[in-house]
C-alpha positions as CSV (number, residue, x, y, z in Angstrom):
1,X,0.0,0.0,0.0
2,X,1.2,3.2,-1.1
3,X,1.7,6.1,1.5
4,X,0.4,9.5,0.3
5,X,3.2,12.2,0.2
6,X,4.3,14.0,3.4
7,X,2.5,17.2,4.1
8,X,5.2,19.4,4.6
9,X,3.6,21.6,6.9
10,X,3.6,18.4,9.5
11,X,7.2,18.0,8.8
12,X,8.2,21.2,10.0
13,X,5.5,21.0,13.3
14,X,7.2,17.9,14.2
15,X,10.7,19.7,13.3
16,X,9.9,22.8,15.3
17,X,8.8,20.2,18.1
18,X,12.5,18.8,18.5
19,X,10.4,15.7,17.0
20,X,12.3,13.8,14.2
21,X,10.0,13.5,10.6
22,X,9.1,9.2,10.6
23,X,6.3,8.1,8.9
24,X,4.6,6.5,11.9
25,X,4.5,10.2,13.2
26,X,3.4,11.3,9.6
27,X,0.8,8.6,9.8
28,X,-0.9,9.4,13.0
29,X,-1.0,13.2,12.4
30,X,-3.0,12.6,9.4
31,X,-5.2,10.0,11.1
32,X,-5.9,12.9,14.0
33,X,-6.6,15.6,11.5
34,X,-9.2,13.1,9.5
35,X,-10.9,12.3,12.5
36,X,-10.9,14.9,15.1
37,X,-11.6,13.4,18.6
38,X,-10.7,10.4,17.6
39,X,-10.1,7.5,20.1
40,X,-6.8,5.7,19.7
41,X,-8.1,2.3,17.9
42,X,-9.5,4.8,15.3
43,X,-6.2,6.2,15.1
44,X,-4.6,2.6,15.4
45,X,-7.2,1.4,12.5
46,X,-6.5,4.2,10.1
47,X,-2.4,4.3,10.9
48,X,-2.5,0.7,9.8
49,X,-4.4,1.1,6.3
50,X,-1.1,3.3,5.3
51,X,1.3,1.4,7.5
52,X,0.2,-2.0,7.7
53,X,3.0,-3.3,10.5
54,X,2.8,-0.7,13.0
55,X,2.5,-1.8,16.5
56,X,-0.7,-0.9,18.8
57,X,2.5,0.2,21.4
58,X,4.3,3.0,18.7
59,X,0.9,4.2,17.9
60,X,0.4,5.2,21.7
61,X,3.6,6.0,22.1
62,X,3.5,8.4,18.9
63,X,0.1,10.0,20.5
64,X,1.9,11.0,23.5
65,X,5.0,12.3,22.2
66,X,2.6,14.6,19.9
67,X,0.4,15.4,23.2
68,X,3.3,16.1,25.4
69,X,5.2,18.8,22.4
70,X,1.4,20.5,22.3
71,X,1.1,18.9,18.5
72,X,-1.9,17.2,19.5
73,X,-4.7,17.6,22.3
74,X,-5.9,14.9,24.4
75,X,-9.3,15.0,26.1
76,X,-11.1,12.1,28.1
77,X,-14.8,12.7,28.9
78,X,-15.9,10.4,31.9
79,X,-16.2,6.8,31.1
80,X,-15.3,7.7,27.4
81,X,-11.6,6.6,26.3
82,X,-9.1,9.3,25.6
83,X,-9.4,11.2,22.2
84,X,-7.2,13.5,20.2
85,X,-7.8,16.5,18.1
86,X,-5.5,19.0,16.4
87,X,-6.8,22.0,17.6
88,X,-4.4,23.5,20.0
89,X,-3.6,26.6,21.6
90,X,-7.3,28.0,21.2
91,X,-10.1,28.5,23.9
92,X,-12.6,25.9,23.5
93,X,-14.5,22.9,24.9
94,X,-16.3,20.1,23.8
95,X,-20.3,18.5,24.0
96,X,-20.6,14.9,24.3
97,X,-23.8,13.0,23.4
98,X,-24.7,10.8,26.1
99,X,-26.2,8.1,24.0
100,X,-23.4,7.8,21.0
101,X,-20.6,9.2,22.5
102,X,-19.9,11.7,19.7
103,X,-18.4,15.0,20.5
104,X,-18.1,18.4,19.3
105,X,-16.1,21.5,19.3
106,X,-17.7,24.3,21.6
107,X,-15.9,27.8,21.0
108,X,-15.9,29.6,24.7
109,X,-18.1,32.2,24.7
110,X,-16.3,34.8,26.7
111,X,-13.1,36.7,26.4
112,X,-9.7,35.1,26.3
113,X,-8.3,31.9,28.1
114,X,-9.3,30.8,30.4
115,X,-12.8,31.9,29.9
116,X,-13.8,30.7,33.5
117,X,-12.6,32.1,36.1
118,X,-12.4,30.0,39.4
119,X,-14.4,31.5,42.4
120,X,-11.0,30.3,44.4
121,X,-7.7,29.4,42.3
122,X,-5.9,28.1,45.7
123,X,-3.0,29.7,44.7
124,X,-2.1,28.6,41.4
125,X,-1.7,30.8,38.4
126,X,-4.9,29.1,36.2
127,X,-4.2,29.5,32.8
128,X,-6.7,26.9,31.1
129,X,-10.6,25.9,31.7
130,X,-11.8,22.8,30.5
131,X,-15.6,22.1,30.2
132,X,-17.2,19.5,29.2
133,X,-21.0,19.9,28.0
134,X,-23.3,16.7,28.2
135,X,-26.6,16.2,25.8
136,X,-27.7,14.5,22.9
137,X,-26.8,15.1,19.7
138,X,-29.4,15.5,17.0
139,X,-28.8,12.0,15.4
140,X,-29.9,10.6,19.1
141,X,-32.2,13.0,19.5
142,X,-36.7,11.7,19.6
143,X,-37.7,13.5,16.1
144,X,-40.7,15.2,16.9
């Protein structure tokens, strides 16, 4: 199976990371950015149509190298598995359907990050909110 060519902007992301260029890394970056939230076995499943032989193992370990560099965000709604999306560095949050398990971007709807601010911080210097909104999406929804 032929591998399609390497994005150059991914290359230099990985680069700019301190990350060297492999196509395993090339691979799951382009898995993330076809599925956003995407558990890891959808990463794992569409990492091995392009690269039949890689491990279950280098396909986590890829995921967190990219989460720990800030190439890749992890989340991990309650009793969901953890999911990764490319959308870094931005102020927003996610909606979760409580019957399918599908989830959504939610922009924050006020001012910079974070866009909560904590009644009490205990001392620390908050610089992120995470929220996660529970419902049901429109493909669970009763039609009426």
């Amino acid at each position: 199976m032929s591998t399609p060519p390497l994005d150059r902007s991914a290359e230099s992301l990985l680069r700019g990371a301190g990350l060297r260029v492999t196509q395993p890394r090339m691979a799951v970056l382009r898995a993330v950015e076809a599925s956003p939230h995407a558990d890891t076995a959808t990463v794992l499943g569409a990492v091995r149509s392009e690269l039949e032989s890689v491990s279950h193992q280098a396909v986590y370990d890829i995921l967190d190298a990219l989460t720990r560099t800030g190439l890749v965000r992890r989340i991990q709604p309650a009793g969901s598995a953890a999911r990764y999306e490319l959308r870094v560095g931005d102020n927003h949050h996610h909606v979760v359907c409580r019957s399918c398990g599908a989830v959504a971007d939610v922009d924050c709807v006020v001012g910079s990050a974070p866009c909560l601010t904590a009644a009490n911080d205990a001392g620390f210097a908050v610089d992120e909110a995470e929220v996660v909104f529970w419902g049901t999406c429109a493909q669970c929804s009763p039609q009426t």
